[in-house]
C-alpha positions in Angstrom: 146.2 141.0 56.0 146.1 140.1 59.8 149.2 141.3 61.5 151.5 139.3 63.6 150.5 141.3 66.8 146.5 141.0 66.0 147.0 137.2 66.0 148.9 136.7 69.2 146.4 138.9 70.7 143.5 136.8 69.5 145.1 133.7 70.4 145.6 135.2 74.0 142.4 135.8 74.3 141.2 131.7 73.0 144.0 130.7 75.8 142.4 133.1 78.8 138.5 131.7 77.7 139.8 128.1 77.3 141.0 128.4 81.0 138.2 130.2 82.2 136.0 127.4 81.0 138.6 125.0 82.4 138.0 127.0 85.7 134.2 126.9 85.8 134.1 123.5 84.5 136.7 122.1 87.5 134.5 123.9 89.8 131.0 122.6 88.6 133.0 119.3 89.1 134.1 120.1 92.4 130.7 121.0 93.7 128.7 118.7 92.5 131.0 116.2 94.6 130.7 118.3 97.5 127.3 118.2 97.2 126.9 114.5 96.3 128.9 113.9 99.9 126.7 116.5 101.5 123.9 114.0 100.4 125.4 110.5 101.7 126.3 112.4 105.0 122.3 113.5 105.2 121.2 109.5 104.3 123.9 108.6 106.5 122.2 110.7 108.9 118.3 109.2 108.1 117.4 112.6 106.6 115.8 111.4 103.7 114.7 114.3 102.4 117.7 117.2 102.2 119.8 113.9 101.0 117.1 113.8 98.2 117.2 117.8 97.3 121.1 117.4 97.7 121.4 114.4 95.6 119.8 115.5 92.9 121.4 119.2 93.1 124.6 117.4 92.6 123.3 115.0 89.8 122.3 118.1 88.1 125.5 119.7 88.4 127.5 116.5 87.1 125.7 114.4 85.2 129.0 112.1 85.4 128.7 111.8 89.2 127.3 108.4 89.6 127.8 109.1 93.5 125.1 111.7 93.5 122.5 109.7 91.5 123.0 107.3 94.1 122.6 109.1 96.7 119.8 110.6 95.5 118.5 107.2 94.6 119.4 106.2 98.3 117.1 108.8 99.9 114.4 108.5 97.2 114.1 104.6 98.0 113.8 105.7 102.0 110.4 107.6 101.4 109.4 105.2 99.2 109.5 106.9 95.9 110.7 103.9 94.3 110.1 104.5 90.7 112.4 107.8 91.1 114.9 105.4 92.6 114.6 103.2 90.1 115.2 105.9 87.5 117.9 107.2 88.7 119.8 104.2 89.6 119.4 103.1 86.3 121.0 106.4 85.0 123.6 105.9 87.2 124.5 102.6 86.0 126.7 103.8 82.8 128.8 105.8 85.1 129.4 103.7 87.9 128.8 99.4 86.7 131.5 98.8 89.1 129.4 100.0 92.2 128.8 97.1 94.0 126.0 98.8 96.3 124.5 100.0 92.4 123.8 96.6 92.0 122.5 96.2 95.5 120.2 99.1 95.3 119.1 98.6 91.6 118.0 95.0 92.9 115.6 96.2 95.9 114.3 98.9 93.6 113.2 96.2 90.7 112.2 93.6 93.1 109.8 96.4 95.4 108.2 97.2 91.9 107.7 93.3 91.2 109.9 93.7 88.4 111.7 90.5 89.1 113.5 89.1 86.5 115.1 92.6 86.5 115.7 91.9 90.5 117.1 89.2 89.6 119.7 90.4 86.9 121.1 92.8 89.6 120.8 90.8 92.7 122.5 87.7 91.2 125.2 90.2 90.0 125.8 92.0 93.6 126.0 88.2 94.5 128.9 87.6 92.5 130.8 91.2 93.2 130.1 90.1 96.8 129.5 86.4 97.3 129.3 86.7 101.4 127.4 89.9 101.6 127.7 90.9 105.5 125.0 93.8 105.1 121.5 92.5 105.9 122.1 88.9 104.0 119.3 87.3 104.7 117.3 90.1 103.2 118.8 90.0 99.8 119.2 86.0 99.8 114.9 86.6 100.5 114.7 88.7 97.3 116.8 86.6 95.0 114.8 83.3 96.3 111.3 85.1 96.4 112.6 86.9 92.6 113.5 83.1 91.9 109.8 81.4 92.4 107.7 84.5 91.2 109.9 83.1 88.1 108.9 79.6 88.3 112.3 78.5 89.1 111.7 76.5 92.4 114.7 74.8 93.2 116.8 78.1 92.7 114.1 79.5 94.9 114.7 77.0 97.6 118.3 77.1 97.5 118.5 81.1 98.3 115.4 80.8 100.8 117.1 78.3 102.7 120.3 80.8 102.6 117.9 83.4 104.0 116.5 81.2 106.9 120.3 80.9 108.8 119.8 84.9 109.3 117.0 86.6 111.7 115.5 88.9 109.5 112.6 87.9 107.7 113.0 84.5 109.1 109.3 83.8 109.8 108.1 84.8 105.8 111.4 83.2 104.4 109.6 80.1 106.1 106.7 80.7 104.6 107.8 81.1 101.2 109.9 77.6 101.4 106.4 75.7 102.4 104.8 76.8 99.1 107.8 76.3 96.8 108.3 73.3 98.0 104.8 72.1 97.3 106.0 73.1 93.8 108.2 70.4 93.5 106.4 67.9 95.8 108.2 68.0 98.7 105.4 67.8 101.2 107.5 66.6 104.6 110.0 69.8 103.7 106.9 72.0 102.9 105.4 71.2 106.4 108.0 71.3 108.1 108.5 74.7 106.9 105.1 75.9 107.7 104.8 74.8 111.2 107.7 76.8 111.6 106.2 79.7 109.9 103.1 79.2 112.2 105.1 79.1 115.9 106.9 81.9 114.5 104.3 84.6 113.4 101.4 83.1 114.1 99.1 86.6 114.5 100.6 86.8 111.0 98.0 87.1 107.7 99.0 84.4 104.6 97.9 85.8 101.6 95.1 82.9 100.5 95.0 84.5 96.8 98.9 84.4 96.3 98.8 80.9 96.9 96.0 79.8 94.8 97.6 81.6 91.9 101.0 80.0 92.5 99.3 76.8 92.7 96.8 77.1 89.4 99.6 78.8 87.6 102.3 76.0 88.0 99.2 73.4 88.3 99.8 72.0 91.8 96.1 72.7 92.8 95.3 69.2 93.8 99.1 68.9 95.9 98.7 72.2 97.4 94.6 71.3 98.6 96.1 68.0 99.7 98.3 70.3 102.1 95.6 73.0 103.1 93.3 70.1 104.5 95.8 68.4 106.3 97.3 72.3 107.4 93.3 72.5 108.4 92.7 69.4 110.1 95.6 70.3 112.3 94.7 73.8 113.1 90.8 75.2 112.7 92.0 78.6 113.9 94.4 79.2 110.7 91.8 81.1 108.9 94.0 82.3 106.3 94.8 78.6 105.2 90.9 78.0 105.0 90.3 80.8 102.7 92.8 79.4 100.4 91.5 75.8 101.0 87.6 76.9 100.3 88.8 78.8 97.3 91.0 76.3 95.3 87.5 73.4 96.0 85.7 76.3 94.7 87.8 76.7 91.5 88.0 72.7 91.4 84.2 73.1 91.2 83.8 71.4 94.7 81.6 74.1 96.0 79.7 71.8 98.7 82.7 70.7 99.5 84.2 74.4 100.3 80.8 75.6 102.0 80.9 73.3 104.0 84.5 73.9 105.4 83.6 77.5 105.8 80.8 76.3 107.9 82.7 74.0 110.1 85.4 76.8 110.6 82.9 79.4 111.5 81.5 77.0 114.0 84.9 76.8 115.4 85.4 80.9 115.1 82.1 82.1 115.3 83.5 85.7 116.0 85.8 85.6 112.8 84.4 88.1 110.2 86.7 87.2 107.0 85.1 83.9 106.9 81.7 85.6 106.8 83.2 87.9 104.1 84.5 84.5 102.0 80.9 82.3 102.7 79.2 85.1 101.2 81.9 85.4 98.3 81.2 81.9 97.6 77.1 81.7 97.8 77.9 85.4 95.4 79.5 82.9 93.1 76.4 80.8 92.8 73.9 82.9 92.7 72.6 82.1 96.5 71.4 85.2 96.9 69.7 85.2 100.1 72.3 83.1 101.9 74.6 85.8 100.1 73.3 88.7 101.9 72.8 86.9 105.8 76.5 86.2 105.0 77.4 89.7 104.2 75.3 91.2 107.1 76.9 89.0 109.6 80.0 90.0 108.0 79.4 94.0 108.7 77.5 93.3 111.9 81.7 91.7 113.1 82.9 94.1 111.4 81.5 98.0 110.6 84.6 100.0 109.1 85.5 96.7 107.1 87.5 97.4 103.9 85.2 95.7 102.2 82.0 97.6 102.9 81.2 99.6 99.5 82.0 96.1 97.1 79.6 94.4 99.8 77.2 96.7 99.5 76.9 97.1 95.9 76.9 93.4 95.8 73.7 93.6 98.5 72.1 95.6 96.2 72.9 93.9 92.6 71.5 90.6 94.7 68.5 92.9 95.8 67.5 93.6 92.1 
């Protein structure tokens, strides 16, 4: 039988390692929040890359600190590892819901991805923690419209990119965006409007044709939005991008006269322009012009030797050659 002084001692001894656990643990605690401020003072600081290593020393070391993750999510998102941000935000979401800048961050992460109905969950909830946000508004009013029409939600869309057009940042794309959506909903004078803005205001800058020829064949506005592109042409022969978009929808309408022949009119006006060289020779590719193909192509390389385009023009050349 154990004796009364054998059992005190043992207990002693459970008390002294339930305290020394106790101790390490507080510690383990105490650094990883040391560490997880050492990280927010490096972002802080625009050093990316020890608030990274100390971020994730500190998520590591307390797996309960949603202030590290976030940090470390923080600095991660700065060099553009966003799927690590991602990751870790999420991670950090359990611990921390109440984090308004979570939100935030989880929001930029999913909508830099394209993953924007996810955007949209978190950005319509930092929204309602913080209805005025006073920390670069306009950009996350941008996301949430932009997040909006990806979703095929226009007027929610125009509502948040009008929101975004009172601030400075980003004015000239939120612009941009609002023509297009509003050609969703066929509001041409508002969709105008809005472009000529987006025109005086960037005008060096480069509309993606192909985004808005999918927008317009996905939510089938393709005759409204070519009714728009020739007028936008009409006014302006110089906005090449708005011709590539024009010539392409005619093309897909099957109105490929119709689409050579603007190329053709807008080279005569930009003779020097290589990306319409690039799209006429797209085009003849399309219908099997293949000598008309290849002067198009050559003229193309001839404007423009390092193009990006070079090694599918040339194995184009040589399919045509065959």
């Amino acid at each position: 039988m154990i004796s009364a002084t054998v059992k005190i001692v043992f207990a002693a001894i459970l008390l002294a390692c339930f305290f020394e656990i106790q101790t390490v643990e507080a510690f383990r605690i105490h650094r990883g929040a040391v560490l997880a401020q050492m990280a927010s003072d490096a972002n802080i600081a625009k050093m990316p890359g020890p608030g990274m290593e100390l971020g994730d020393a500190a998520w590591v070391m307390d797996k309960y600190n949603g202030y590290a993750a976030f940090a470390f999510g923080v600095a991660a998102m700065s060099t553009n590892h966003l799927p690590e941000a991602q990751t870790v935000f999420s991670q950090s979401e359990d611990v921390m819901p109440h984090h308004t800048n979570l939100a935030r961050a989880l929001g930029i992460a999913d909508f830099s991805l394209g993953k924007y109905p996810d955007a949209l969950h978190y950005l319509e909830r930092y929204l309602i923690l913080v209805p005025m946000p006073t920390v670069t508004p306009g950009y996350i009013y941008r996301m949430t419209g932009i997040s909006f029409y990806q979703l095929g939600q226009i007027g929610d869309a125009l509502y948040y990119l009008t929101a975004a057009g009172k601030f400075a940042d980003n004015v000239a794309d939120v612009y941009r965006i609002r023509a297009f959506a509003s050609l969703m909903i066929n509001q041409n004078a508002v969709a105008e409007y809005c472009y000529r803005c987006y025109r005086h205001l960037a005008p060096d800058a480069n509309l993606n044709p192909y985004d808005v020829v999918r927008n317009a064949m996905t939510e089938g506005k393709a005759d409204n939005v070519t009714a728009f592109l020739e007028k936008v042409v009409a006014t302006d022969s110089h906005d090449i991008p708005a011709v590539e978009a024009l010539a392409t929808l005619l093309a897909k309408n099957r109105q490929m006269d119709k689409a050579l022949a603007l190329v053709d009119k807008s080279i005569a006006a930009n003779p020097k322009n290589a990306t319409l060289y690039f799209l006429k020779g797209d085009l003849l590719y399309s219908v099997d012009r293949k000598s008309e193909a290849i002067k198009a192509y050559d003229k193309h390389l001839e404007l423009e030797p390092t193009s990006q385009f070079k090694k599918d023009i040339l194995a184009k050349k040589a399919s045509l050659s065959q």
